[in-house]
N, C-alpha and C positions, 0 to 999 in steps of 0.2 A: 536653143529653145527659149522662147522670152517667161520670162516671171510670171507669175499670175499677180490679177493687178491688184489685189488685196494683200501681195505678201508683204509690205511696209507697214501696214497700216498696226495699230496698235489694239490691243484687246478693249470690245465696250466697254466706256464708264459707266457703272452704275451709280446713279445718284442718290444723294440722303434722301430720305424718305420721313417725313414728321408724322404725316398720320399714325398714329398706333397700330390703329387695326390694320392698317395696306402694309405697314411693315414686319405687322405677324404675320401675316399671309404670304408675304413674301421671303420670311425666312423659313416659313413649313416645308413651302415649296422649295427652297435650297437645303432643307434635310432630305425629304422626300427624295430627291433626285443628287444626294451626294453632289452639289454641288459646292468644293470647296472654298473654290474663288468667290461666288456669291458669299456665304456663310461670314467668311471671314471678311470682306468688306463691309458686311451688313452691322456688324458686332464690334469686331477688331480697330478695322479703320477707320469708322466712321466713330467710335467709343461711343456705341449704344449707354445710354443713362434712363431711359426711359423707365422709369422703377413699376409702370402699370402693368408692363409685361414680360417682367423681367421670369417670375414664379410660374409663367407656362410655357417660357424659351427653357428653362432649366429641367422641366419637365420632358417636353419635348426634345432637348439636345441629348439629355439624359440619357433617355434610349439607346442611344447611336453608340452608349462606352459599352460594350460586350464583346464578349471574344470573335464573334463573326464577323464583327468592323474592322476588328485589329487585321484578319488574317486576309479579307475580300478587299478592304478599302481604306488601307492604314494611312494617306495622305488627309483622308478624309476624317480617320478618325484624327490623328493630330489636332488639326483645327477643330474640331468638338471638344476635345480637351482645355484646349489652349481658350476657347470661346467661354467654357466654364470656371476655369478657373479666373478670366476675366469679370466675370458675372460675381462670382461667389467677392470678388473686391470692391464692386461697386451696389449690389444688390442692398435691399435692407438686409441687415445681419440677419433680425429673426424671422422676416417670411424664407430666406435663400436657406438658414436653416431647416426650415420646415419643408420646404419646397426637397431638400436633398437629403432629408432624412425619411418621407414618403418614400422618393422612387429606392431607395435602401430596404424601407421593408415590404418587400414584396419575393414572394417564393423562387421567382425568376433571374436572381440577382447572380452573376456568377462571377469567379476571384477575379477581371478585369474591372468588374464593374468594383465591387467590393475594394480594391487596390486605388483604385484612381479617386473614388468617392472621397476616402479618408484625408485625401489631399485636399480637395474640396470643404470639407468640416471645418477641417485646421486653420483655413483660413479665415472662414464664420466666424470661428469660435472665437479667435484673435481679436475682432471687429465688437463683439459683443460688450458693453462699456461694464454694465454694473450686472449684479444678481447673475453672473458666469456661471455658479452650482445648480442652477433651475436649469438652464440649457445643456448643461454640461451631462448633466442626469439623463436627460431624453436621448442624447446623443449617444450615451455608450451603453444603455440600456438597449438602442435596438442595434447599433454594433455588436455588445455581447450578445443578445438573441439570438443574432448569424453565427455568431464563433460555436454557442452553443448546439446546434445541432450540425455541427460539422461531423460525416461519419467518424468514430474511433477505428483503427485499423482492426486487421481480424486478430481476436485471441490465439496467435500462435502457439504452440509448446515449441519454445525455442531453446538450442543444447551448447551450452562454448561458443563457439564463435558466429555461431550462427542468426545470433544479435545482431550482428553485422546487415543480416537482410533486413532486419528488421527495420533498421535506418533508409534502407532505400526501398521501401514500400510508398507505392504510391500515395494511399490516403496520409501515411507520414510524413511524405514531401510536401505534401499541400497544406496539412497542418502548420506546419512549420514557417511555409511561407506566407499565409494567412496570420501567422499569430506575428511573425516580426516584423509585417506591415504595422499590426494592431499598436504593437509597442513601441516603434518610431511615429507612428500616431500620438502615444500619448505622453511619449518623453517629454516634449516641450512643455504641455499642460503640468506633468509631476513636476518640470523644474521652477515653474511661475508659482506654482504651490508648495514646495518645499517647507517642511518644518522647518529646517535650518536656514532659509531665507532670515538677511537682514530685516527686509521692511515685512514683516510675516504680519498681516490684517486679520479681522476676525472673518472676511469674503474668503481670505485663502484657504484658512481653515475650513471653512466649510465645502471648497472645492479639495480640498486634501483628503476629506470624508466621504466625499463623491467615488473620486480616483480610489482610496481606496477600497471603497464597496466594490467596485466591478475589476477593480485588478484580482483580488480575491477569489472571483467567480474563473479567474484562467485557473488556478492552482486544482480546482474539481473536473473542469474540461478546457483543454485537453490534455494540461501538464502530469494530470495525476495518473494518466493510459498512456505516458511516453518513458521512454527508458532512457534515466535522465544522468547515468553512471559516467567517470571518465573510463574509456576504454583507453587501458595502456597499449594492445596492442594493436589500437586504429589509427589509420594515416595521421590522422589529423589530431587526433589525442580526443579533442571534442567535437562531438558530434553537433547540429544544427540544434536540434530538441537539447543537450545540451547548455546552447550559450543563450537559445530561449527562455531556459530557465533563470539562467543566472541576472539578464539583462528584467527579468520577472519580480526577482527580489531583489534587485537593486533598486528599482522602480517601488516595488513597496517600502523597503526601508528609509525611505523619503517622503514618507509619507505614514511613516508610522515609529514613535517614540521607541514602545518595548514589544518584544515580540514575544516575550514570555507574557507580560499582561494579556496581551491580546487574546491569547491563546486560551489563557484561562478564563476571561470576559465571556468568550463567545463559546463557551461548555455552557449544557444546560445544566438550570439553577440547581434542581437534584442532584446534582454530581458534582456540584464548585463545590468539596468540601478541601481545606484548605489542612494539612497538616503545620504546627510546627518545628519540621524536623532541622531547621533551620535557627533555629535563635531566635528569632522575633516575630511578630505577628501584623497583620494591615495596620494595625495602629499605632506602631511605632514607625512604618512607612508614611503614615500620614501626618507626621509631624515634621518631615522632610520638605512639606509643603507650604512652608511658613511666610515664605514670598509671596507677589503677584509679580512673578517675572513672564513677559509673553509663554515662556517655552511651558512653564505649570498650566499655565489656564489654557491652552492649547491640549496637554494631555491630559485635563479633565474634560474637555468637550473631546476628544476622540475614545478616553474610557468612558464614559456618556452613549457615546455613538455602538460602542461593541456591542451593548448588549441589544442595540436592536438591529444589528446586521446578520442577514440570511448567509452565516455560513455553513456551508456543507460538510459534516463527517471528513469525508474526504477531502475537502479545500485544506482546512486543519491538520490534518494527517500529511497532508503532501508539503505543508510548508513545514513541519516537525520535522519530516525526512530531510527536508532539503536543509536545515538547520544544524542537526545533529549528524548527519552521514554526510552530507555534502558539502558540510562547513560552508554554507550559503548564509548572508545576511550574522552573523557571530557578534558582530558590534553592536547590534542592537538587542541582546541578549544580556541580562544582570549576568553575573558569574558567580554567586552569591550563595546560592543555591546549590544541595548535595546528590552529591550521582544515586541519593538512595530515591531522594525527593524527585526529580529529575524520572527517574523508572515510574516509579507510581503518578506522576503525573500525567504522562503520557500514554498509560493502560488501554485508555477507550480510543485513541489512531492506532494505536498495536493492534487492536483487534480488528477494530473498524479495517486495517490493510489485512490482516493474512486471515480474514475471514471471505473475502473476496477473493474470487474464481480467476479475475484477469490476470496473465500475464506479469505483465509492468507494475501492477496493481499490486499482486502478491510481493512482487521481487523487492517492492521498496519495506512492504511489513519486515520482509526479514532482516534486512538490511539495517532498518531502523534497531530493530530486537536486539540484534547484533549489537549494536554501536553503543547500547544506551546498556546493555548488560554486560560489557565490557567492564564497561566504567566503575559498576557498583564493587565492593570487597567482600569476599566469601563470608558467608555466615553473618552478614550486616544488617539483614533484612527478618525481624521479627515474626513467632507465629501468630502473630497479634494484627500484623498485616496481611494474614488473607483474608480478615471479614470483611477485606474489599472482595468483591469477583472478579473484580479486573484482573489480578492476577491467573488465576482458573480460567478465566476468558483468554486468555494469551497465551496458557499451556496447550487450554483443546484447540486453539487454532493454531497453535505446534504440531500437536500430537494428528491433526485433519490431514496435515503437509505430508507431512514423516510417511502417513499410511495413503492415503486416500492421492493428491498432487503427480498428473503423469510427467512433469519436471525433474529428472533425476537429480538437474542441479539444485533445486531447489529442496528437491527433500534431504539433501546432502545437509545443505543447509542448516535445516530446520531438525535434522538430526543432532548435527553441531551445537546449536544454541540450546537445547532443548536441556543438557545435560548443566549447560553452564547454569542455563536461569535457576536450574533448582540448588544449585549450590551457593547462589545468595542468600540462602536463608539460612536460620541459624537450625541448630538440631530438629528442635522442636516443629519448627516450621518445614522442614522435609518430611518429620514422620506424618505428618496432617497431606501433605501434597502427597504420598507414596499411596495415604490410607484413603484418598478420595479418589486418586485415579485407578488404585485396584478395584477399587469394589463398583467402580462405574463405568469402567472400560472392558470389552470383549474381546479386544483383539489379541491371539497369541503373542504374536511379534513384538507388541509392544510391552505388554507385561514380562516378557522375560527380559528386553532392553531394561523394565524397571526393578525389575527383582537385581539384576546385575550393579544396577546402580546404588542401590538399597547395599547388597553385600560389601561393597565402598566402604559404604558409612559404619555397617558393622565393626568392617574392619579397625576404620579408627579409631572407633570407640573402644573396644576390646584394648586396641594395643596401650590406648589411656588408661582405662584399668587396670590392666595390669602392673604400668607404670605407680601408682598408686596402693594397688595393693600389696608392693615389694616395699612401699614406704612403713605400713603400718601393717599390724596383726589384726584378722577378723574382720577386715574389710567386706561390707556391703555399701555396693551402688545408692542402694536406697537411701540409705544415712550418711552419704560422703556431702561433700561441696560440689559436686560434680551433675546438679541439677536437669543441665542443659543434657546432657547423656542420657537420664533416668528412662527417655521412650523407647530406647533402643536395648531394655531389658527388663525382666520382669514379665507382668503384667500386660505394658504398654506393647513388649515384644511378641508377645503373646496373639494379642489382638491382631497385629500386622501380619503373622505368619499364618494365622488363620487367611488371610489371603490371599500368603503366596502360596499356599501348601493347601489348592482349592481346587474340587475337582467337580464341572458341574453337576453330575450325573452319577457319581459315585463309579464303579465299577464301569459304568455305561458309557462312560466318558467317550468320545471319538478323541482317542492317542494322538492321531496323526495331526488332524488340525490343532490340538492342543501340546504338540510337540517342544514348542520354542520354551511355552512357561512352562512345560513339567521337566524340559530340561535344565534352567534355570532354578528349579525349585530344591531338585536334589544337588545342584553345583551350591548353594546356598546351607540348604541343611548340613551337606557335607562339610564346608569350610566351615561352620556353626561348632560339628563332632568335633573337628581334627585343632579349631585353634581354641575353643572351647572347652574342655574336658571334664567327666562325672568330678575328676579333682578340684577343678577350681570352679568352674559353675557362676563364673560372673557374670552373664546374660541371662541367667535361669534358665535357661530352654529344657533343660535336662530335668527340670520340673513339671514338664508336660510332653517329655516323650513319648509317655504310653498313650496320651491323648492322637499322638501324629502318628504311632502305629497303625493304630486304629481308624484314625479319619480319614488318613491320607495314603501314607503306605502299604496299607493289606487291601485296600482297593484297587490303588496303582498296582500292584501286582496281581492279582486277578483280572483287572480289564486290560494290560498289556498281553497277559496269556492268550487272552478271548481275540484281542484286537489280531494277535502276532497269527494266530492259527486260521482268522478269517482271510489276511491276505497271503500266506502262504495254499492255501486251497484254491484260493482267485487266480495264483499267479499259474498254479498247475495245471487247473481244469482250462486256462488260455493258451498254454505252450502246449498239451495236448490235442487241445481244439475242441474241446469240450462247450457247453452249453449249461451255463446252471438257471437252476429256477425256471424249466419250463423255459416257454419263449418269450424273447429279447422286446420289451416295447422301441417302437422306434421312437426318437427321440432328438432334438438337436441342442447346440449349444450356442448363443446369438450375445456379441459383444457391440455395443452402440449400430443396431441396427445391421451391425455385419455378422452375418453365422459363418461361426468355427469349423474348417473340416473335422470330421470323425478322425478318433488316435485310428492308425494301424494296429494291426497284432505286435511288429517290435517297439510300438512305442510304449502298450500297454504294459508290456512285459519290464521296459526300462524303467517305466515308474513305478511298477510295483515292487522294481528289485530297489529303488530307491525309497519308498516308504516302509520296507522291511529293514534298511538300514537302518534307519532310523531307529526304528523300535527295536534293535537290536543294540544301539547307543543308550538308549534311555533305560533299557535291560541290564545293561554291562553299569550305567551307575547307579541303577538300583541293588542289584547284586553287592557292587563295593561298599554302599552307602551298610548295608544289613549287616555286611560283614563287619566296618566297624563300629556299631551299635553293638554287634554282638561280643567283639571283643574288647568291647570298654566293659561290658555287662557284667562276662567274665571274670576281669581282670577288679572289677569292683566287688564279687563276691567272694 
């Protein structure tokens, strides 16, 4: 069979083309119809220079970077690429700028486009001689705008290992991969910038001020909604979101002096109050400034710059975290500074995180609480320092976790730190946190966790005075050296016990839910009798016994009788099958939108045999408690 007589022949040449407009039209028409070979002669080969029509080829090629060229027409997207990144070399810097940060902001951008663009910028950006921070500003302003509304994954309640999914969620993968395009975007720009740069200019600076305003704005979205821990027991040890992080502040540490200044710049001015628990005060730092060496007058124009940079709660908070728990960024951090100053500084990201519902969100407050209450030493911390709230803002968003958090690890947690934090403070400063969260808090559970805690302190104290009163004859608390004790008797004790020894309703009380603190109350009065005695009397308590018979005791006994005999008739009139009160309203029981099945008859019957336990516990040490009130009474008369 003979050849056909075209099979030698060679592909038509296209020839250059000068006119402008015949040469637009005729590269429309080789987008238009994916034609490669055209495109790429038309651009490539011929090394288009024509600058008149450069800003509606980039336009127009623009389009063509999306995931649907990749996956229908990837030879063709190549050469669109490759055509652009031609352009972005020869183009004027600031129309191809403009030209390719237009097609960026636009709602329809999606991470091929978003990906490939940043490649394109970088090389603008490169091209751009002087005034870099003006262009530099447009360009990651609408880059962050995309990063900014990138979904956050869903608020899972995630248990042990189960973090593990949480890395391979989809919108987590895309995050991840979006943000470490972002940040090999801007590495090269951070290192042209650097503080530590030799030839460091007053231009870099000002682009160092740039980079850092919008490096900033990752720490709020989407670093501060990722779960940024090392897992020891993950393949890889670190996760993506991870070395996101880490490649985050290494990137700002390059771009920024001190990370503690910072931190405290960019608090609002209401709240910079400045302790010094430290030795010296701003103006003895200001005398350290006696030079004009580049690196000074660099970090008075970026302390200059803090206080008008939009950072977010959260931005702040998440670089704290990653500072203190993560040991992220440590070098650029004075050391100077005391772990008590350190807590109190940090008060309003403490809250700001474990006052938030999210996830990742939550998990770094605690974490942060953790680390930074670690550090401080028992009883270091004054009752002079709670007329901050910061502190009280840090316990109720403890005490929110503990109770309220469907996170079992997390209220584990927050159970954990909860008992530490109030042990930084010295006497005085516990009886003030005991006496505001009783008298403000409603919750059983927690009140008898605080009565327990409370009985702690008794204890040491006690066992101090006593120590003390074998030293000398006629010893009282009041008139010792022993100052820091005085709240935890007397008077002061008095006050307190009036809170834990509280019944809201007198007689009326409902036992059952109020079980945790009336058990607690007589585990405490009790330890009070027994290491306490009418003999020595060094708490005083035994000074207002007849007060607690009265207020507390001969109620408590009368409304456990009432409570004991209502659920014993409840539980009989159900195991015989009885009906009380006439008839049953129907009624249901509805948890987030999902209703409860009705208990069975054995279920009814298990809990009631279980809340008669109960008030049979609370019985049995009311009972003991009387008995030894009565035989100290005895034993006194």
């Amino acid at each position: 069979m003979w050849p056909p007589e075209n099979a030698g022949m060679d592909a038509p040449f296209i020839q250059r083309i000068a006119d402008p407009e015949q040469l637009m039209a005729h590269i429309i028409e080789c987008v238009e119809q994916k034609d490669s070979k055209g495109l790429k002669t038309h651009i490539l080969e011929h090394k288009l220079k024509e600058e008149s029509i450069i800003w509606d080829l980039i336009l127009k090629i623009g389009e063509c970077i999306k995931i649907e060229v990749v996956e229908n027409h990837p030879e063709f997207f190549d050469v669109c690429n490759r055509c652009l990144l031609y352009l972005a070399k020869v183009g004027n810097p600031k129309e191809s700028l403009l030209a390719f940060l237009q097609q960026m902001d636009t709602f329809e951008m999606d991470d091929t486009k978003f990906k490939n663009f940043l490649k394109y910028l970088e090389l603008v950006l490169q091209r751009i001689p002087t005034k870099l921070f003006h262009s530099l500003d447009i360009t990651l302003e609408t880059i962050s705008a995309h990063i900014e509304v990138l979904p956050l994954p869903e608020n899972l309640q995630l248990e042990g290992n189960e973090i593990r999914l949480f890395h391979l969620d989809d919108k987590v993968v895309r995050l991840n991969e979006l943000l470490d395009s972002y940040l090999e975007f801007l590495t090269p720009l951070v290192a042209s910038a650097s503080l530590s740069s030799q030839d460091f200019t007053d231009s870099a600076a000002n682009e160092a001020l740039v980079l850092k305003k919008h490096l900033i704005t990752l720490f709020n979205h989407p670093l501060c909604h990722l779960i940024l821990t090392i897992e020891p027991n993950f393949d890889r040890n670190k996760s993506d979101s991870r070395v996101s992080a880490e490649k985050a502040m290494n990137l700002l540490s390059k771009v920024e002096t001190d990370f503690h200044r910072f931190l405290k710049n960019s608090r609002p001015a209401y709240k910079s109050q400045e302790t010094e628990l430290n030795g010296f005060s701003d103006k003895d730092s200001n005398k350290e400034k006696a030079n004009d060496s580049v690196e000074n007058i660099v970090a008075d124009i970026v302390e200059t710059w803090d206080f008008k940079l939009n950072v977010s709660p959260l931005a702040k908070a998440c670089i704290s975290y990653l500072i203190h728990t993560e040991f992220l960024g440590l070098d650029k951090c004075p050391s100077v500074y005391t772990h008590e100053y350190m807590l109190e500084f940090h008060l309003e990201s403490l809250s700001v995180l474990l006052k938030n519902t999210n996830y990742a969100v939550n998990f770094k407050g605690l974490l942060l609480c953790q680390s930074l209450t670690d550090r401080v030493s028992e009883n270091s911390v004054g009752a002079d320092s709670l007329d901050n709230p910061g502190y009280l803002d840090v316990l109720n968003g403890l005490i929110n976790i503990m109770i309220k958090c469907p996170v079992r690890d997390h209220r584990t947690l927050a159970t954990s730190v909860f008992p530490t934090f109030i042990t930084k403070f010295n006497s005085s400063g516990r009886y003030k946190v005991y006496q505001n969260i009783l008298s403000s808090c409603s919750h059983s559970g927690l009140k008898g966790y605080l009565i327990t805690l409370l009985k702690n302190d008794l204890r040491q104290s006690l066992q101090i005075f006593k120590m003390e009163s074998e030293k000398m004859e006629n010893f009282q608390v009041q008139n010792s050296h022993l100052s820091q004790h005085r709240c935890f008797c007397g008077n002061s004790l008095h006050r307190l016990l009036k809170l834990v020894l509280f019944l809201p309703e007198n007689e009326e009380t409902d036992m059952l839910e109020n079980s945790d603190q009336i058990i607690s109350a007589l585990n405490i009065l009790r330890f009070l009798i027994l290491a306490d005695p009418p003999s020595s009397n060094l708490t005083g308590v035994w000074d207002y016994m007849e007060t607690i018979e009265k207020d507390f005791i001969g109620p408590l006994r009368l409304g456990l009788d009432i409570s004991q005999a209502h659920y014993k008739l409840e539980k009989d009139n159900i195991a015989q099958g009885k009906v009380t009160g006439g008839k049953v309203p129907e009624f249901s029981v509805s948890v987030e939108g999902g209703v409860l099945p009705t208990a069975d008859r054995e279920q009814k019957l298990d809990l009631l045999g279980k809340a008669l336990n109960t008030h049979e516990l609370m019985t049995s040490l009311l009972c003991r408690l009387t008995e030894l009130m009565e035989q100290y009474k005895n034993s006194a008369d």
